[in-house]
C-alpha positions, 0 to 999 in steps of 0.5 A: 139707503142712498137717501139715508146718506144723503140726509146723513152727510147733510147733517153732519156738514151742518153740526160740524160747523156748528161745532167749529165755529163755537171750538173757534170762539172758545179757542179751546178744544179738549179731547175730551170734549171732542169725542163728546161733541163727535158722539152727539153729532152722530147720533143727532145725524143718524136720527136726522136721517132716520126720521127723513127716510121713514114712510110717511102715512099721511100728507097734505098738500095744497093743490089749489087755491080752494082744494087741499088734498089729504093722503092718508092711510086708513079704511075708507069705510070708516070715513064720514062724508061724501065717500066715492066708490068705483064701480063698473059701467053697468052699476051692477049690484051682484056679489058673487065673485064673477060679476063683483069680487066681494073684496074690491071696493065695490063688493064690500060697499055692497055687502057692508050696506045692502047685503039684504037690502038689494033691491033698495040699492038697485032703486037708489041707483036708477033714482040717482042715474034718472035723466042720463042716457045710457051709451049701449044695452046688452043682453047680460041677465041677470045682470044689468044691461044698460052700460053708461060711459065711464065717469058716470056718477051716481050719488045716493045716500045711506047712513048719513053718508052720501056715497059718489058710485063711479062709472070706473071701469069697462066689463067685457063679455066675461066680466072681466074689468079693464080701463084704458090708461088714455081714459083715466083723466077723463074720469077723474074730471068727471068726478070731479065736476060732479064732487063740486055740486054734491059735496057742499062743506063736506069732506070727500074720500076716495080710494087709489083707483086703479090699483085693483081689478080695473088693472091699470098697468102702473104702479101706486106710486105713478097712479097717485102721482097722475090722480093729483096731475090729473085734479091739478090741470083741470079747471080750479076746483073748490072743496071747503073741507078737503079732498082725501085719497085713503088707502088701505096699507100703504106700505103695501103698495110701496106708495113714497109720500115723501116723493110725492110731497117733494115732486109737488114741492117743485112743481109749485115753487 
């Protein structure tokens, strides 16, 4: 509400001189033609105001010279391209609740894709992780046992598609997914190194990581915000066709575009 006065008053400072100066060069002001002009400086004012305060769903900013990242609400899995799914450090492929929840991101890639097709992704993944040591093995059958560090990718292809499995997330003896805040940057840079050699003149999605059950204890709004700190002070980054963070419902997540977009207004000027 305090933004919506500010743009308010801001308007109605700009109208009414307008207003003034042509009164003064017509030297005539009639009542009738004040009340007039003082309704349409409302109303113009009101909407002025409205459409300045209304939740953004899509933004673009330019972050660097060849990389242009694009916020947008949507469903990731209605993109075509090269699409990054996180997963955890073992790349595990079992949807049960326990191991994967079958609505994160993770989970429904895997049943969207391979839901009979388990063995065929398990084979991709190995194929795609050939040649990377991994850190750690554990006895965790049925799971998968060898751990990588986290910003590992996989890339592997279905559907015309090339999909980034990340290495996002820590799983500790009871599956449960956590990342330490200090790691996140390192991740990103990571995916961002492999993206450059992978996407080619392709665009690129990914989600909002972080906001699910990796539990990173921030909000939306301060995890976007570090995702685009993190991409800008890394080394120059070039994606012809664009990098996309899509998020599901955005308004859901009290994610202010128009925050976002002012802080980088700044931040570059």
């Amino acid at each position: 509400m305090k933004k919506f006065f500010t743009h308010f008053t801001a308007a109605i400072g700009a109208l009414s001189a307008l207003v003034t100066l042509i009164s003064w060069l017509n030297s005539i002001a009639s009542t009738c033609y004040v009340i007039i002009v003082s309704l349409v400086i409302l109303l113009l004012s009101t909407g002025y105001a409205t459409v300045q305060i209304w939740p953004k769903k899509k933004l673009s900013i330019q972050l660097q010279p060849a990389l242009k990242i694009t916020i947008e609400n949507g469903d990731l899995f209605e993109k075509k391209g090269v699409i990054v799914i996180p997963v955890n450090e073992y790349f595990d492929t079992i949807v049960d609740n326990k191991i994967i929840a079958e609505n994160t991101v993770h989970g429904i890639f895997i049943t969207k894709y391979f839901r009979t097709r388990i063995k065929d992704l398990d084979d991709k993944i190995s194929d795609a992780l050939a040649g990377i040591s991994p850190i750690e093995e554990t006895n965790r059958l049925p799971a998968k046992q060898k751990k990588y560090p986290l910003g590992t990718c996989a890339s592997i292809s279905e559907g015309g598609n090339d999909y980034i499995l990340l290495a996002f997330a820590h799983f500790d003896h009871n599956n449960h997914a956590h990342i330490e805040t200090n790691e996140y940057e390192t991740i990103i840079q990571g995916l961002m190194h492999n993206l450059e050699y992978i996407a080619n003149n392709r665009p690129v999605y990914m989600p909002l990581f972080g906001t699910g059950q990796s539990g990173v204890p921030k909000t939306a709004q301060r995890i976007l915000s570090y995702i685009l700190g993190s991409i800008d002070f890394n080394y120059p980054i070039s994606l012809p066709a664009g990098l996309n963070i899509v998020i599901k419902d955005i308004t859901k997540h009290n994610i202010n575009l128009s925050g976002i977009k002012d802080l980088w207004k700044v931040y570059k000027s």
